[in-house]
C-alpha positions in Angstrom: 72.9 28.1 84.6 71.8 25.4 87.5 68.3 26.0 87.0 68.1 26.3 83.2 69.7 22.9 83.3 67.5 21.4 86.1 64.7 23.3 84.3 65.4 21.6 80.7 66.0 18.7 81.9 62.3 18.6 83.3 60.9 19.9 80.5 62.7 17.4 78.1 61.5 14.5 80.6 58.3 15.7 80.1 57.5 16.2 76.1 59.2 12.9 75.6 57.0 9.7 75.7 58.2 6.4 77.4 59.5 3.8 74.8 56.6 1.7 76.2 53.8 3.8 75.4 50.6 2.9 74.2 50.4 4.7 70.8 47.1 6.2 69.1 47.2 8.0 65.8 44.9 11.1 65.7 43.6 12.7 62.7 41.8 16.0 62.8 39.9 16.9 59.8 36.9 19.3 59.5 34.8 18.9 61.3 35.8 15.9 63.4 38.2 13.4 64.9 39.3 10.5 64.4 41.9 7.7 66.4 43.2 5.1 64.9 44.1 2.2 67.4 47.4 -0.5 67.0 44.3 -3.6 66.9 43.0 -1.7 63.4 40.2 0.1 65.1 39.1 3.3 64.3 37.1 5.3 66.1 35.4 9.0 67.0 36.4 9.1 70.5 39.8 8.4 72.1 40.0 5.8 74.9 42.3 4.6 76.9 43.6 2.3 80.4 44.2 3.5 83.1 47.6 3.5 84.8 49.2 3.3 81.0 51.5 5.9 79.6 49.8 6.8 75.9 51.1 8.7 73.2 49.0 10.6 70.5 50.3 11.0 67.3 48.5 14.1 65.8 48.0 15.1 62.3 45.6 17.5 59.9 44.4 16.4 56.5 42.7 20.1 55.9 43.9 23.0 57.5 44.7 23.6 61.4 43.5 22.4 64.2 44.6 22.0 67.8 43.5 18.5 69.9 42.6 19.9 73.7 41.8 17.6 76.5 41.5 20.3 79.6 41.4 17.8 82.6 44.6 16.1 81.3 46.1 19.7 80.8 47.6 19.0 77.3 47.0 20.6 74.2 49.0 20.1 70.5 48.4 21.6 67.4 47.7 19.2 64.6 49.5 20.6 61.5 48.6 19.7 58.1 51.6 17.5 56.2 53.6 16.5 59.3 53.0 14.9 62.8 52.9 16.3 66.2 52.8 13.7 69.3 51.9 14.4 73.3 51.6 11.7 75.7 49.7 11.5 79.4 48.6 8.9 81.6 45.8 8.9 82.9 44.8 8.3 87.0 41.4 8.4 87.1 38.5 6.5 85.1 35.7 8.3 83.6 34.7 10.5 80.6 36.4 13.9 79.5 35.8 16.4 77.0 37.9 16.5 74.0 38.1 19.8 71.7 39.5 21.7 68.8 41.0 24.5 70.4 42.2 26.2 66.5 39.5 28.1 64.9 39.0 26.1 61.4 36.2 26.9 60.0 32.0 27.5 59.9 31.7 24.3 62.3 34.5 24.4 64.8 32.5 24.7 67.8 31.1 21.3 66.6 34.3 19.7 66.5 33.9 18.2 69.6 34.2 14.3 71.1 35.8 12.6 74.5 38.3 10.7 76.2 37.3 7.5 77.8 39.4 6.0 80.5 38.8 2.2 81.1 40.6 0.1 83.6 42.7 -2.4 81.9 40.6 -5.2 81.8 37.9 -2.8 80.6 39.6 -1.4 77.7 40.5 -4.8 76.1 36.5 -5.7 76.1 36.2 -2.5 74.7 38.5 -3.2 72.1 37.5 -6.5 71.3 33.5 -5.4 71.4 34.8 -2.9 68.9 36.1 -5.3 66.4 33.6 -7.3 66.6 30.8 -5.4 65.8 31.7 -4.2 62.3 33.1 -7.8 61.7 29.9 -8.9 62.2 27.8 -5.7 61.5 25.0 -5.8 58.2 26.4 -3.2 55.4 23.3 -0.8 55.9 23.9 -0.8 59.7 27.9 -0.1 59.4 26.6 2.6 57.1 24.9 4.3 59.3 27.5 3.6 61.6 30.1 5.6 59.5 27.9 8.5 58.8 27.5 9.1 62.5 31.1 8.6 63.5 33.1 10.3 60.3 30.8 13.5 60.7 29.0 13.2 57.5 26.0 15.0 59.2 28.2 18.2 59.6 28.0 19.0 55.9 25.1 16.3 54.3 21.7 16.1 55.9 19.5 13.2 55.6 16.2 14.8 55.1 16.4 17.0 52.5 17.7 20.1 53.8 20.5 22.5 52.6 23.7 22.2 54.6 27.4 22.8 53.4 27.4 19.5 51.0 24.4 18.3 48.8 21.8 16.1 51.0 22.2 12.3 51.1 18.0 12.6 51.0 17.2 10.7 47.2 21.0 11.2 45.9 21.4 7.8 44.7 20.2 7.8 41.2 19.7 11.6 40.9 20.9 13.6 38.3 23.7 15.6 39.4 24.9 18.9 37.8 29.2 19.1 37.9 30.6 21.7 37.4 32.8 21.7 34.2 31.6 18.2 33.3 27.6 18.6 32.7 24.9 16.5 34.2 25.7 12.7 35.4 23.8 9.9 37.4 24.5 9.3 41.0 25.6 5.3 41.3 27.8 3.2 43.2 31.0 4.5 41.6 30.7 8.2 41.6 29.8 8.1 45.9 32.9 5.5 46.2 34.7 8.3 44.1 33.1 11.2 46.3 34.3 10.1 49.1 37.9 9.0 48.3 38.2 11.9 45.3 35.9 14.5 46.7 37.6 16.8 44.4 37.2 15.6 41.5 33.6 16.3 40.7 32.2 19.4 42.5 28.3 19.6 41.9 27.5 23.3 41.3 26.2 25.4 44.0 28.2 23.7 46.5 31.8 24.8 47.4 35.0 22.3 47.1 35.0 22.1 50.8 34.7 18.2 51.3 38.0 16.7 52.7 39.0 13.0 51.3 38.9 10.1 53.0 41.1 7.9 51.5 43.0 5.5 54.2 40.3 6.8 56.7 37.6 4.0 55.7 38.1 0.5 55.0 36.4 -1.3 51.7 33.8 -2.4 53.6 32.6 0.9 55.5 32.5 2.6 52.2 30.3 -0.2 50.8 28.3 0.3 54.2 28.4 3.9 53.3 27.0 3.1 49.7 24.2 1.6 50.5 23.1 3.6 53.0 22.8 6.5 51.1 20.9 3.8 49.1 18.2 3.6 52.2 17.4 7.4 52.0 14.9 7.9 49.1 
């Protein structure tokens, strides 16, 4: 009974975070992740100080998935429709792997990004660069941007060729067959709708595989977004 109560007590001491934590929101979604930071950043890769208690707060918009960072020996599932949490610090600056360690799907082994560990001063330039960059960042640049950090290229190709989604190569203004629904023109409103609804219009030959992204994007990156796509004819 002495050591299950020393043992528990370690144990509890350890899956709890400190009040004071540092607290990042992590979404996994297929095929990516995502971490949304208290100053309103998002971003593809996690980082953090050094010498700072952090707690991740996980969740799943699709299906399961599992957020793995092997150097810091943690691991938690993310669970679609509720939140898991695990917390570290970290002791050491530097870069570390960061993967999905749940099979979800044709592109799991792709699910990959990394942990950055910046001394304290470091992580607040970091921060700060951050936010101003997309402040300040033209529409067509943030675009491109978005597409590279929300893992658009994991399902829509830019140059024409088949992937799991239809390419972003001369979409905008193309006739698009839905299914259900017949033939309609590719503008401004039915991409915004794409990506917040992706459900809602399926163009035939593809399958309803696209997750949605609504409260993932700000306004602004999905105008970004927009005109992009705009770019590739």
């Amino acid at each position: 009974i002495g050591v299950f109560v020393a043992g528990f007590k370690q144990y509890v001491d350890l899956r709890t975070a400190p009040r004071t934590a540092y607290e990042v929101h992590a979404t996994g979604q297929r095929w990516k992740w995502s971490f949304e930071y208290p100053e309103g950043l998002s971003h593809p890769e996690l980082h953090v100080p050094i010498g700072r208690n952090v707690r991740i707060m996980i969740q799943s918009v699709d299906v399961l998935h599992s957020l793995y960072i092997p150097e810091f020996r943690t691991k938690m599932d993310a669970v679609p429709g509720r939140y898991t949490e695990l917390w570290f610090k970290a002791t050491q600056e530097g870069t570390f792997p960061v993967y999905c360690a749940e099979y979800c799907g044709t592109a799991h082994s792709d699910m990959l990004t990394r942990v950055v560990v910046h001394s304290p001063e470091g992580f607040q330039a970091w921060v700060a660069e951050e936010i101003r960059k997309i402040e300040q960042m033209p529409l067509v640049d943030l675009g491109l941007l978005t597409f590279n950090q929300s893992g658009c290229s994991t399902c829509h190709s830019i140059d024409g060729s088949q992937k799991v989604g239809p390419t972003f190569k001369g979409l905008f203004g193309k006739q698009e067959r839905i299914v259900g629904a017949g033939s309609l023109a590719v503008d401004e409103n039915y991409l915004r709708e794409s990506i917040l609804e992706p459900q809602s219009k399926i163009v035939e030959g593809f399958p309803p595989s696209m997750p949605t992204f609504k409260g993932q994007l700000s306004d602004r990156r999905i105008s970004g977004l927009i005109e992009y796509i705009k770019t590739l004819q």
